[in-house]
N, C-alpha and C positions, 0 to 999 in steps of 0.2 A: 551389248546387242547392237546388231548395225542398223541402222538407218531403215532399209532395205527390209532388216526381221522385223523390225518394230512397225514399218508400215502393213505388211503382210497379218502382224497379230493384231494392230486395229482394226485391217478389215474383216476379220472374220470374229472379231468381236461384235461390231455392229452388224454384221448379219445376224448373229446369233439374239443379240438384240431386237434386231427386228423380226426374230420369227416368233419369240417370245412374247413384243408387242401386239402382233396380229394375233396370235394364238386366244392373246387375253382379251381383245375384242370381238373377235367370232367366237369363242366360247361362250361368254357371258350371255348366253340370248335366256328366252323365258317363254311362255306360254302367249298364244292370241286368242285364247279364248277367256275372259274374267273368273277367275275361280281355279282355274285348271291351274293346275303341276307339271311341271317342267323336268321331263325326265328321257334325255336324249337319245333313239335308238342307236343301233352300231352301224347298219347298213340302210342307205338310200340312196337316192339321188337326186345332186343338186339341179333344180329346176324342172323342167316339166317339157325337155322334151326327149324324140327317140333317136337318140344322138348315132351316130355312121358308125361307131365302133361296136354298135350291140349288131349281133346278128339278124334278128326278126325286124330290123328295122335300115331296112336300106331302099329309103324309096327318098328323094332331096326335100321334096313337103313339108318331111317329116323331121327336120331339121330347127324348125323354128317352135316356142314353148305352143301347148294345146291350154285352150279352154278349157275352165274346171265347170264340169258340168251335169258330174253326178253325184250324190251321198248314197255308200255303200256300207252297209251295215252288215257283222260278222258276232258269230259268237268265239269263244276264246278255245269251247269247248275242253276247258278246262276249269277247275274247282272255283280256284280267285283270279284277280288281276298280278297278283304278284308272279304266277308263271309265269303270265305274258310281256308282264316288263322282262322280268331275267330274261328271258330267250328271246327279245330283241335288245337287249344290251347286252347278251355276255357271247352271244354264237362266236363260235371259235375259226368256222368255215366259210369263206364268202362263197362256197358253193350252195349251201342252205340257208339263203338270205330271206327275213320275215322281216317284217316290220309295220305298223301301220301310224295315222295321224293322230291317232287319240283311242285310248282304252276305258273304260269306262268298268270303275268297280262294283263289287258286291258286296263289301264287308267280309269275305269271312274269308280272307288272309289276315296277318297280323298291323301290316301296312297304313293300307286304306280304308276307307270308311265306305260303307256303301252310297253309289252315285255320285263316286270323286270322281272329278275327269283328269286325267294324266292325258297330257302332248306326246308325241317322241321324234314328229317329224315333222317339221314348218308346212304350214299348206303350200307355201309357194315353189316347196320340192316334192319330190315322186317318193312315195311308199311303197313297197315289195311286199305286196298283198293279194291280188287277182291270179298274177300268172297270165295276162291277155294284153296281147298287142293290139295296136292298129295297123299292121298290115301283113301277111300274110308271110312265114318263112317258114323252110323246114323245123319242120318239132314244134312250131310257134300254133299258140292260139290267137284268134283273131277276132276281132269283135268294135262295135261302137260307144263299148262301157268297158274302158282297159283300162289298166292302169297309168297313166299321162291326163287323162280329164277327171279323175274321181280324186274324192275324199275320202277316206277308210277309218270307220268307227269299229274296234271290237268293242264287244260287250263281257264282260267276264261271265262263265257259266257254261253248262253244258245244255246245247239244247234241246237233246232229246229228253229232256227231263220237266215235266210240268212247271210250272211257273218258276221257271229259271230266273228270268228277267224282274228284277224286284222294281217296284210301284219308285222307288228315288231311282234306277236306273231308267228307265223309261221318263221320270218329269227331267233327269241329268241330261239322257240323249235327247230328249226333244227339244232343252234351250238351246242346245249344241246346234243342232239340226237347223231350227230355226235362224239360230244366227250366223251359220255358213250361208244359206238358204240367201238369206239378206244380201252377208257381203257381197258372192258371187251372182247375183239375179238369176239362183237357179228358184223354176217353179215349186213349189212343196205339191207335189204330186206322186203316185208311183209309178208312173214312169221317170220321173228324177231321183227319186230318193226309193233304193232297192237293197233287196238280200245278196247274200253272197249267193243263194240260190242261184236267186233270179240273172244275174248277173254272168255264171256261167252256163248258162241252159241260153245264154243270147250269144256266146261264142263258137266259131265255128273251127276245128269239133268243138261241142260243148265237155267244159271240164267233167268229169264225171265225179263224183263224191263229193259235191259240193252240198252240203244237206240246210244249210246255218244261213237264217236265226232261228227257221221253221221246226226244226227237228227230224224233217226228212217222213214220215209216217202219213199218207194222203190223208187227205182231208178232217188232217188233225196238227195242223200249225200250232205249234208252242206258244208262237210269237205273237202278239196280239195288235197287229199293224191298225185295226182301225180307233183301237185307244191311245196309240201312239201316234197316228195321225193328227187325230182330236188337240193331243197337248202340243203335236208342234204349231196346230193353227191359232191354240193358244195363247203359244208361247212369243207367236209373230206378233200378233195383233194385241199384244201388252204396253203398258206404258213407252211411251216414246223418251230415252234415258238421252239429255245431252251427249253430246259425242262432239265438244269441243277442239279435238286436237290434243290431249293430254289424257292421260290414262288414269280413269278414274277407281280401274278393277286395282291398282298396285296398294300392297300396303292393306288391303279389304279384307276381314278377318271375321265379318259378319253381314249378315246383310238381309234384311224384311221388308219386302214390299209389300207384305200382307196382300196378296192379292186371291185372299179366298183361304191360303193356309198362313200356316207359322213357321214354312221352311225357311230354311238362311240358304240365300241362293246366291252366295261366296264361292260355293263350293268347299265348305269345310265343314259343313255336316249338324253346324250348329245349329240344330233345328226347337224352336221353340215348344215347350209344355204347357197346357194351358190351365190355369186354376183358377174356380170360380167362374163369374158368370162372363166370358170372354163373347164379342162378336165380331161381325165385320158391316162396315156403312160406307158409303160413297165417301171418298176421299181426295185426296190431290192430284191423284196418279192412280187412276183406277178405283181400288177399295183401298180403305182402311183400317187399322187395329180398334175397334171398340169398345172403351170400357167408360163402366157405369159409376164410379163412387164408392163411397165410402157406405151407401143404402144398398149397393146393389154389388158389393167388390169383385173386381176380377183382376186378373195380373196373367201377365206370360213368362215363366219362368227357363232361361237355357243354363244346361248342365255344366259346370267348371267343365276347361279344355286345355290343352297346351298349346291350342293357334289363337285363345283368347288373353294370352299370357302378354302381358304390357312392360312394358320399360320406361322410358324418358318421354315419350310421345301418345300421343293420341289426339284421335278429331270422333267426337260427336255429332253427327248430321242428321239432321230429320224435319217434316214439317208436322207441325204442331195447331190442334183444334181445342181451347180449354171451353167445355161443355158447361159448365158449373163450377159454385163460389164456394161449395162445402169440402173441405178437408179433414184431415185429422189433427186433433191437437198434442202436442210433442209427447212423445216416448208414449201414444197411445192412446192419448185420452178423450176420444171421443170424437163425437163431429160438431166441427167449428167454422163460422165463416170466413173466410178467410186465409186458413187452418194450410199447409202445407202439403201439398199434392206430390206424388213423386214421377216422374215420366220415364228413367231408367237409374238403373246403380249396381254397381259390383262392390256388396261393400257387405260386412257380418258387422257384427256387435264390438268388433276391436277395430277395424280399420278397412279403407277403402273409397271408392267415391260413390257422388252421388250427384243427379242433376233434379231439380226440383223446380214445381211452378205455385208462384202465391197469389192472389187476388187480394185488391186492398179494397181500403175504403167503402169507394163508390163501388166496389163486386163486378163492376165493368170491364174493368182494364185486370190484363195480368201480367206477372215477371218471373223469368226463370232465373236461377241461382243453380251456379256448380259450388260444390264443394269435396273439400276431400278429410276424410277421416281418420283416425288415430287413436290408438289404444289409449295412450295417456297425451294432454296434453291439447293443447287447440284445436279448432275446426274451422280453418281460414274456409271463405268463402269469396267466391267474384260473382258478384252481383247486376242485372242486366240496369244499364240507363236509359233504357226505352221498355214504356208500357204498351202491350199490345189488347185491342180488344177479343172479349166473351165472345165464342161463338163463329171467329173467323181462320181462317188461314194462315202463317204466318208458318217460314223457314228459319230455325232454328240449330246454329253450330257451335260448337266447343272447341278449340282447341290447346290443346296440355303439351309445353316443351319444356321439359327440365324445369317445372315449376312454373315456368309464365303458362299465364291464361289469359286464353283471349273467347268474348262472348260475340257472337253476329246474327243478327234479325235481319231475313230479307236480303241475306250476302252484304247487309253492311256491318261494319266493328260497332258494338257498342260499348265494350267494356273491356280493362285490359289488367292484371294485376299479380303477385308474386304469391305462387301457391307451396311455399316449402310441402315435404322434401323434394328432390327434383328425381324422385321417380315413383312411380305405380305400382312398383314390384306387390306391395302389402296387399294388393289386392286380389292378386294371382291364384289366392288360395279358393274365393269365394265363388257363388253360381252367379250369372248375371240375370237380373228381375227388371224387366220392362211394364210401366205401370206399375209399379208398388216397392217398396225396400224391404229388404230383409229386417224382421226384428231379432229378437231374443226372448225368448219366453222368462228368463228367468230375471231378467231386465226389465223389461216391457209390457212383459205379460201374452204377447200376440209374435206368431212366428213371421207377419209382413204388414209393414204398416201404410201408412200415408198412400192409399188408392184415387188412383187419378180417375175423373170425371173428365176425358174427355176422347181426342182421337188421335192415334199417332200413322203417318205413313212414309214409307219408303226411309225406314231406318239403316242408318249405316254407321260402322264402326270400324276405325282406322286404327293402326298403330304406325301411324307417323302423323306428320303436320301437315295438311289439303295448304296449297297455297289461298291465296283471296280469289281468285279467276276461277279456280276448282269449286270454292265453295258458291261462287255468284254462278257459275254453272248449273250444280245443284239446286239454288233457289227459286233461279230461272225454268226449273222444267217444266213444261206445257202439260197445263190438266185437262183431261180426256173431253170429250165432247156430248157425252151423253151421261146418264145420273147409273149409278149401281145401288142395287139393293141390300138392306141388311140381312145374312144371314148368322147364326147362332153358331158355335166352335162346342165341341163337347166336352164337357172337364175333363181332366184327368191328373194324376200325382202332380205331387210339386219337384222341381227338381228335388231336394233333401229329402225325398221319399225313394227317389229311385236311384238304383246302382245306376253308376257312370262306367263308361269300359273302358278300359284301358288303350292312353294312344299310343301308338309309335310312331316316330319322326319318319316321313318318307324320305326315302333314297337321294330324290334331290330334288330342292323346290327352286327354283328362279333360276338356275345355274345349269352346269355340269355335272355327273355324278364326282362323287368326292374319291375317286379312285383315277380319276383324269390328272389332274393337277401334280399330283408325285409323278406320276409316269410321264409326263409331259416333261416337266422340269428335270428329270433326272436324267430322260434321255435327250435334252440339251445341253446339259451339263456335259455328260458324256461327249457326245458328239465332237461339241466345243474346244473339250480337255485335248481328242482325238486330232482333229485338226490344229491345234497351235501346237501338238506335240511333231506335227511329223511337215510342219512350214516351218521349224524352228531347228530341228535336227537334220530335216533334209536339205536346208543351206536354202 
């Protein structure tokens, strides 16, 4: 080959290189909301503004991006969320282009869970959702709530149908709401935050058939905007969460901040059960989880999952109140001073972990213990070197990599040590129990043992390692300014009493769909093969 060929097929090797490099960096993006899923539509547009080449927008103003400056809310008017994703991922025609920022499910696809939030389109680009401009062209609608300054939330469901909008879809869109609301210094009002309704009945002509999220039937709204107001002012005025510069949502596969309920506000649905006498009391961060002992047992049980499924990693976070010196004494035996408390564990009668709190001695001071469990064979344990006292405050982290563990009070290490095996898989199988460990009845005699006396808040659960700065973030967060009351939680089964449903792995979580990546690659390949075939035969 000459000289001349062999430079020609470098360079369009590293083209080809590099469009493969950039590919794999603009692809890989992920969700901006904590909890949401990342599931990319097919059609939008990049940035936000009404660029010379669209026709309804030829005015030079209108050139430069718009201020995002409303949340428009839609129903899907369809069964589940899963319509809505296929038909803004798979449209075949960019003459019937949909798409919006975020969908927001119901459960009753095979998919999603109700009150997942799925992405599809970065806030910082335009969704094809209104059909309304800013300025006025043949066939164009026109208006001050178009598509360039808004946010677009579907909701799955139809809504001409009574209580379409289920109670975790409404507390799902209202953290949403609220934290766009934030980023963007839009007011939480209705004039900022509107229907699809409302939103085409303010363009001029008004779109007609626009009916959604009301269900179109006068003065009989489906949609119940003044309780979903309620949760977005809620959901604003909640604990103030570090926002250090580093993302604390990645990696987050559970998450209780007890603020009044037992949801996992991950957005993975992992919502707590409560059994026994469970409450809530002023805590570090607003409320807190309440439980009374070993006199009075309560526990909060969540259902085994496939996003609580562990590997080589995990971090345990949370801040911790030990109320009292009574425990239980091992495999059940009663109440003891001293006696072992449990604060969380994913762990059955063969194997699994557990994080535990002891009071010694003097009943004053206490020390948490992680350990991890095994069918046969030891029960290695890392133990904390600092005692903290009865009755106050203190943040509380774990971290599990391949067997090392590391324990930290207050964001500092105190403890550090080698926890064979180096992974967690064993425990994949079991429900996870905050406040109390699962027993054995046929072992034990009791189906959960070792109930904690005292108060837990703002629990989180990773599957990977928080760095040190993640975690002093965490311990550092600011507690509210005014005191909250105890309110009482109502029993209900334990997890092992109630059927679990069945998950399915969504479409694509953190990524691209997984039907990108072949077709990308193959038709670089292609391309590639194309081009050195005809700079090598063409001389």
């Amino acid at each position: 080959m000459s000289r001349r060929r062999f430079s020609g097929l470098r360079s369009v090797l590293l083209a080809v290189l590099a469009v493969a490099v950039s590919f794999g960096v603009w692809g890989q993006t992920g969700p901006e909301f904590p909890g949401a899923i990342w599931v990319p539509a097919r059609y939008w547009q990049s940035g936000r503004h009404c660029g010379a080449g669209n026709a309804a927008c030829q005015a030079p103003q209108h050139q430069a991006d718009f201020k995002i400056e409303y949340i428009v809310l839609f129903a899907t008017e369809g069964s589940s969320a899963e319509g809505a994703v296929a038909d803004a991922q798979l449209q075949k025609s960019p003459d019937r282009v949909t798409s919006a920022h975020y969908v927001i499910a119901n459960g009753k696809g095979p998919r999603y869970k109700d009150g997942q939030i799925i992405q599809m389109v970065h806030e910082a680009d335009t969704a094809w959702t209104l059909g309304i401009w800013p300025v006025k062209s043949a066939g164009a609608h026109r208006g001050p709530v178009n598509n360039f300054n808004t946010i677009s939330i579907e909701l799955a469901g139809r809504s001409d149908q009574k209580g379409w909008c289920t109670e975790r879809m409404y507390q799902s869109a209202a953290r949403l709401v609220a934290f766009l609301a934030d980023s963007y210094g839009i007011p939480i009002s209705r004039e900022r935050i509107l229907g699809h309704d409302e939103a085409a009945r303010s363009c001029t002509p008004p779109l007609a058939g626009r009916v959604d999220p009301c269900g179109g039937k006068a003065g009989q709204c489906t949609f119940d905007w003044n309780h979903f107001l309620s949760l977005v002012a809620e959901a604003a005025a909640g604990p103030s969460l570090p926002s250090p510069g580093f993302d604390l949502s990645r990696g987050l596969v559970a998450w209780y901040p007890f603020d009044g309920s037992l949801d996992d506000r991950s957005g993975n649905g992992n919502d707590g059960i409560p059994g026994g006498v469970v409450s809530f009391t002023a805590g570090r961060l607003g409320q807190a989880l309440k439980l009374s002992g070993i006199s009075h047992a309560g526990y909060v049980g969540v259902l085994n999952d496939d996003s609580l499924s562990l590997g080589t990693q995990l971090t345990l976070s949370f801040h911790l109140r030990v109320d009292g010196a009574v425990g239980e004494a091992d495999r059940g035996g009663g109440p003891v001073v001293g006696a072992p408390q449990c604060v969380l564990a994913k762990s059955g009668a063969g194997s699994g972990f557990w994080l535990n709190v002891y009071l010694y001695p003097a009943q004053t001071q206490a020390e948490t213990v992680f350990g991890v469990r095994y069918i046969t064979g030891p029960e290695p344990r890392l133990s904390s070197r600092v005692r903290y006292s009865q009755g106050t405050w203190v943040h509380v982290a774990v971290t599990y990599d391949a067997g090392e563990s590391r324990e930290y009070i207050d964001g500092a290490e105190t403890a550090h040590t080698l926890l064979a095996p180096a992974t967690l898989a064993a425990a994949n199988s079991e429900d996870l129990y905050i406040g109390a460990q699962k027993g054995d009845a046929t072992l034990f005699g009791k189906a959960w043992l070792y109930p904690l006396d005292g108060a837990i808040d703002d629990l989180r659960v990773y599957n990977r390692v928080l760095s040190t700065d993640e975690l002093q973030a965490l311990a550092n967060s600011a507690p509210p300014t005014s005191a909250v009351t105890s309110a009482p939680v109502p029993s209900a089964t334990t997890p092992s009493e109630t059927a679990a449903v069945p998950s399915v792995p969504p479409a694509a979580v953190g990524g691209t769909p997984p039907w990108v990546w072949p077709v990308v690659i193959g038709g670089v390949v292609v391309i590639a093969l194309a081009l050195v075939l005809v700079r090598v035969l063409g001389g």
